[in-house]
C-alpha positions in Angstrom: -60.8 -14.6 2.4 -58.6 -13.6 -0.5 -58.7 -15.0 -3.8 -57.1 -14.3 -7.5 -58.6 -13.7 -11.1 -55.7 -15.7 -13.3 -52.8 -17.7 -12.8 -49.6 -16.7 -14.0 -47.2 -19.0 -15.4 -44.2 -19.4 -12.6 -41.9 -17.2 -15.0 -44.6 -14.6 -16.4 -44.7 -11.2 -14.5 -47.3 -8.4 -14.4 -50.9 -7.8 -13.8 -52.8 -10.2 -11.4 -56.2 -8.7 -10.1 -56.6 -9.8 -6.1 -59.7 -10.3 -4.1 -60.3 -9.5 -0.5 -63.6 -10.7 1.6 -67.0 -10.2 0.2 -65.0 -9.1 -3.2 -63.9 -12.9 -3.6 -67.7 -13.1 -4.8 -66.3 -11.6 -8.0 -63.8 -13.8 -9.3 -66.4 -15.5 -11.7 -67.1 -11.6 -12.7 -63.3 -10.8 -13.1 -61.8 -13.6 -14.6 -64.2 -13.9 -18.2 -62.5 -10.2 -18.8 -59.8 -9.9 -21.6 -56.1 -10.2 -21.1 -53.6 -8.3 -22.4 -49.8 -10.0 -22.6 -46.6 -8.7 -24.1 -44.4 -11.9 -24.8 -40.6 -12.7 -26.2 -40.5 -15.6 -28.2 -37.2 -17.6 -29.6 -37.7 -19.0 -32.3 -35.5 -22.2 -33.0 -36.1 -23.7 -29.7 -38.7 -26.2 -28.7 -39.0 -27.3 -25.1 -41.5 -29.8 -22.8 -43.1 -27.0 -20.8 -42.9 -24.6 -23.9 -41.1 -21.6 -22.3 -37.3 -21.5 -20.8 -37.9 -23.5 -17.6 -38.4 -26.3 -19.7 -35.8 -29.1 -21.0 -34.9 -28.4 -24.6 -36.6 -31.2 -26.7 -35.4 -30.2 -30.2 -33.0 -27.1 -31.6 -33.2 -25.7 -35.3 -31.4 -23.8 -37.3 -33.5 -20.1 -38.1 -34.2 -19.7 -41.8 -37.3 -17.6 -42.0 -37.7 -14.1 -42.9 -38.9 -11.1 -41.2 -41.5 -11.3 -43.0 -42.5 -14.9 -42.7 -42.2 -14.5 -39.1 -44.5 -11.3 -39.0 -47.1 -13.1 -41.7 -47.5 -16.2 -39.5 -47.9 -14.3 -36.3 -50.2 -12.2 -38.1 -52.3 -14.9 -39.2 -53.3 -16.0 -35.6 -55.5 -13.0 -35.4 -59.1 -14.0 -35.1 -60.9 -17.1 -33.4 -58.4 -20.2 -32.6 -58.5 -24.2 -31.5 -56.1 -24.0 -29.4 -54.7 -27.4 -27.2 -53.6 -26.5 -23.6 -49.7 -27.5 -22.6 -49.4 -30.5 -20.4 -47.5 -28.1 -17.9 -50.4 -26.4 -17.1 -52.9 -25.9 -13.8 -56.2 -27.5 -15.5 -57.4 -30.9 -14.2 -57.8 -34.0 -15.7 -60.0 -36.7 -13.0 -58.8 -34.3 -10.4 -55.3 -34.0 -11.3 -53.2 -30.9 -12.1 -52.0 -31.7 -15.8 -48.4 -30.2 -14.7 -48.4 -32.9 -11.6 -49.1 -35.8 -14.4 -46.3 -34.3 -17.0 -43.9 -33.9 -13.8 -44.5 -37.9 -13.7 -43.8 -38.6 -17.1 -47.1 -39.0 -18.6 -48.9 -37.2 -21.4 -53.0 -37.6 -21.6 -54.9 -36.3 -24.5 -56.2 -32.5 -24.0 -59.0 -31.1 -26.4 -58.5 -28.4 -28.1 -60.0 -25.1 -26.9 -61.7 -22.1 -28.7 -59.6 -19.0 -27.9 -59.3 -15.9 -29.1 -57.1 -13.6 -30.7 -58.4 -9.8 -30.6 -55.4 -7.9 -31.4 -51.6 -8.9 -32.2 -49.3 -6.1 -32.1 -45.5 -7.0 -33.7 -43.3 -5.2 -31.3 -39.5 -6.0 -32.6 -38.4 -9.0 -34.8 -34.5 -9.6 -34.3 -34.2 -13.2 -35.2 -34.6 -15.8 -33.6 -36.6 -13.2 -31.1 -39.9 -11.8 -31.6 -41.3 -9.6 -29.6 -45.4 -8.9 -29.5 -48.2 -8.0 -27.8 -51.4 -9.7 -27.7 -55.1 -9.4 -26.5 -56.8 -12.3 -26.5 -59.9 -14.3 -24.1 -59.7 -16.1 -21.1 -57.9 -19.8 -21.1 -55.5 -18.7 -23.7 -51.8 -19.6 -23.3 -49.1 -17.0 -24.8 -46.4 -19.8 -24.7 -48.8 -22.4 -26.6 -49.2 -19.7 -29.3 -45.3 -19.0 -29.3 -45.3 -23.1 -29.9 -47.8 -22.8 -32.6 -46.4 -20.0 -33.9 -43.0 -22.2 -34.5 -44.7 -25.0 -36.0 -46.2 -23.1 -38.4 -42.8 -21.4 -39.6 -41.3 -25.0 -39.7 -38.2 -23.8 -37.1 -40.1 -24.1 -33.9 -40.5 -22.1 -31.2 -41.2 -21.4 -27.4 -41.8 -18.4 -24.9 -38.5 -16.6 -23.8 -40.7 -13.8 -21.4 -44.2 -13.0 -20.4 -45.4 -9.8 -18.9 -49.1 -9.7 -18.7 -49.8 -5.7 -19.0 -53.4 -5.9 -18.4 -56.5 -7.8 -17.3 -59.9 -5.8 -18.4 -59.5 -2.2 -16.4 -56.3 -3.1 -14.9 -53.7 -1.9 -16.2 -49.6 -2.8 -15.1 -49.0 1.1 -14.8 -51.7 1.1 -12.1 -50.6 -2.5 -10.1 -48.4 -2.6 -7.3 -45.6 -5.1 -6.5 -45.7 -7.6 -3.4 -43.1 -5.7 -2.0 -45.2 -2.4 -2.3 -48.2 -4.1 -1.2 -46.4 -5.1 2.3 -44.7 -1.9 3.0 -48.2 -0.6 2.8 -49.4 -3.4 5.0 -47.2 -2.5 7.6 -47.7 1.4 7.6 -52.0 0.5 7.6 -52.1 2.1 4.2 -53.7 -0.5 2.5 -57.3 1.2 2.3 -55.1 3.6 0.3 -55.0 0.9 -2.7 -58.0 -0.8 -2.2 -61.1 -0.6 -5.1 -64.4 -1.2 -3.6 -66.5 -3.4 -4.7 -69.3 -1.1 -6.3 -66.9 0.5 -7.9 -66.6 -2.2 -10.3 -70.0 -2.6 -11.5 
């Protein structure tokens, strides 16, 4: 058996926590844990899927400041009702909402409590904004880039994700796919592996 604690979008990168027999027990344990994300948003842009893989539904001219940008990014810190994309893996009567938005059709999502634990403004070079963030489980980076746009009046979507950590994992710790089966092949992988007491 081998399970996961978190999808990643099909663009976003970095830390994804992987369970292996008896250890897929601990998914429930694993996946309640904070997440932390560093994300590039462009500002000016609005798409259907809310990141770059989407089709552009609506471009705008920039003309916010700095400031505005960093005051209204600033301001998401704390508890959040946030409403999931329709490109996203949660079901709705047993279907994907991405396989229903593939298909033209939009269905009513509630809005979710998320939160916000920490926002940290990397860069600002207009229309990109660079930040971190550590927030709860079920929150989506490229939904707060949206939000984030609506707010400043310019719109806005997700350019990049990199998640850089998922409770104790950290991306300076994780290993690649490619790492992982070079290790495969040379029966190393015992080397890499965390045993289950070890996280309790």
């Amino acid at each position: 058996k081998i399970g996961h604690t978190g999808t990643l979008d099909p663009e976003a990168e970095g830390v994804l926590p992987v369970v292996l027999g008896k250890a897929t027990k601990l998914v429930d344990l694993l996946t309640d844990k904070q997440k932390t994300y560093e994300a590039l948003m462009h500002l000016g842009l609005e798409t259907d899927t809310q990141d770059m893989t989407g089709t552009v539904l609506c471009e705008k001219t920039v003309e916010v400041s700095e400031e505005e940008v960093e005051a209204v990014i600033r301001g998401f810190v704390g508890e959040y009702k946030q409403i999931p994309p329709m490109y996203s893996a949660l079901k709705v009567d047993g279907k994907k909402l991405y396989e229903l938005a593939r298909e033209g059709k939009t269905v009513e999502r509630k809005a979710r409590t998320v939160h916000f634990y920490e926002i940290d403004i990397k860069e600002i070079n207009l229309p990109y904004a660079r930040f971190s963030v550590t927030c709860s489980k079920g929150t989506y980076i490229r939904t707060l880039c949206h939000d984030i746009g609506q707010k400043l009046g310019c719109g806005a979507c997700m350019e990049k994700l990199t998640r850089t950590k998922v409770s104790r994992f950290e991306i300076k710790d994780s290993l690649t796919l490619a790492q992982i089966e070079v290790l495969k092949k040379e029966d190393r992988l015992s080397e890499i592996l965390i045993p289950i007491d070890q996280m309790f």
